[in-house]
C-alpha positions in Angstrom: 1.6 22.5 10.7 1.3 21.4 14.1 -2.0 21.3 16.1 -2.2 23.6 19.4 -4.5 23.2 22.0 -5.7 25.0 24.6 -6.0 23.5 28.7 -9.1 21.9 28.2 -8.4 20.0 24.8 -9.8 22.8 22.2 -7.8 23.2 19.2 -6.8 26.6 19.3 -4.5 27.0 16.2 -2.5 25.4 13.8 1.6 26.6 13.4 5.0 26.4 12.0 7.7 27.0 14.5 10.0 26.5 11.1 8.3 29.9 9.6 6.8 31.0 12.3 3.2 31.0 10.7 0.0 30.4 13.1 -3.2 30.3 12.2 -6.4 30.0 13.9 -10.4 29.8 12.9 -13.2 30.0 15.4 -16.5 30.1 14.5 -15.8 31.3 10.9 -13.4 34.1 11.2 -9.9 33.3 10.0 -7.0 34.9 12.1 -3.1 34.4 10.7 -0.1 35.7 11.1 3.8 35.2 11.3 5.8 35.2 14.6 9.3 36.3 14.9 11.7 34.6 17.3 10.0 36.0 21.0 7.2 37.1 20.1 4.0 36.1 21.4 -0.1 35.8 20.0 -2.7 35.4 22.4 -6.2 33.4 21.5 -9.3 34.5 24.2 -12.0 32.1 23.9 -15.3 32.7 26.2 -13.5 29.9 28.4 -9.7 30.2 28.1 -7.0 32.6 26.9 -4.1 30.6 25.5 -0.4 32.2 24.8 1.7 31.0 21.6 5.5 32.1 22.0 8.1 31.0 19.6 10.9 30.3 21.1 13.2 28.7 18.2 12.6 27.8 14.9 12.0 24.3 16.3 9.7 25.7 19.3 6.1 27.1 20.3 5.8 27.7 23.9 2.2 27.3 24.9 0.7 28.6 27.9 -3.2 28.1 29.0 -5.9 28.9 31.7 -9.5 28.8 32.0 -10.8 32.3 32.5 -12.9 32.2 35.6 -17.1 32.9 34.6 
């Protein structure tokens, strides 16, 4: 499982490009699933939102921003 972070150094998830699995906790609550090939799970944080595409079976695409206060 690779380690995803968000744009200001927050680990955000953990996935699998191989199976697609992701999987994220914050603050005790446990969020998983399984993307296919294109598809896309967004993580909102009080501070950022952070987009995990997989783009391969080899490949996340991550995309972050801070969300302005």
């Amino acid at each position: 499982m690779k380690k995803i972070r968000d744009c200001i150094g927050h680990l955000a998830c953990c996935g699998d490009a191989k199976t697609g699995y992701i999987t994220s906790l914050y603050k005790g609550h446990r969020t998983s699933t399984y993307l296919a090939v294109g598809e896309t799970f967004t993580i909102e944080r009080p501070d950022t939102k952070t987009e995990i595409t997989r783009i391969t079976d080899s490949t996340f695409r991550v995309v972050s921003h801070p969300i302005a206060a």
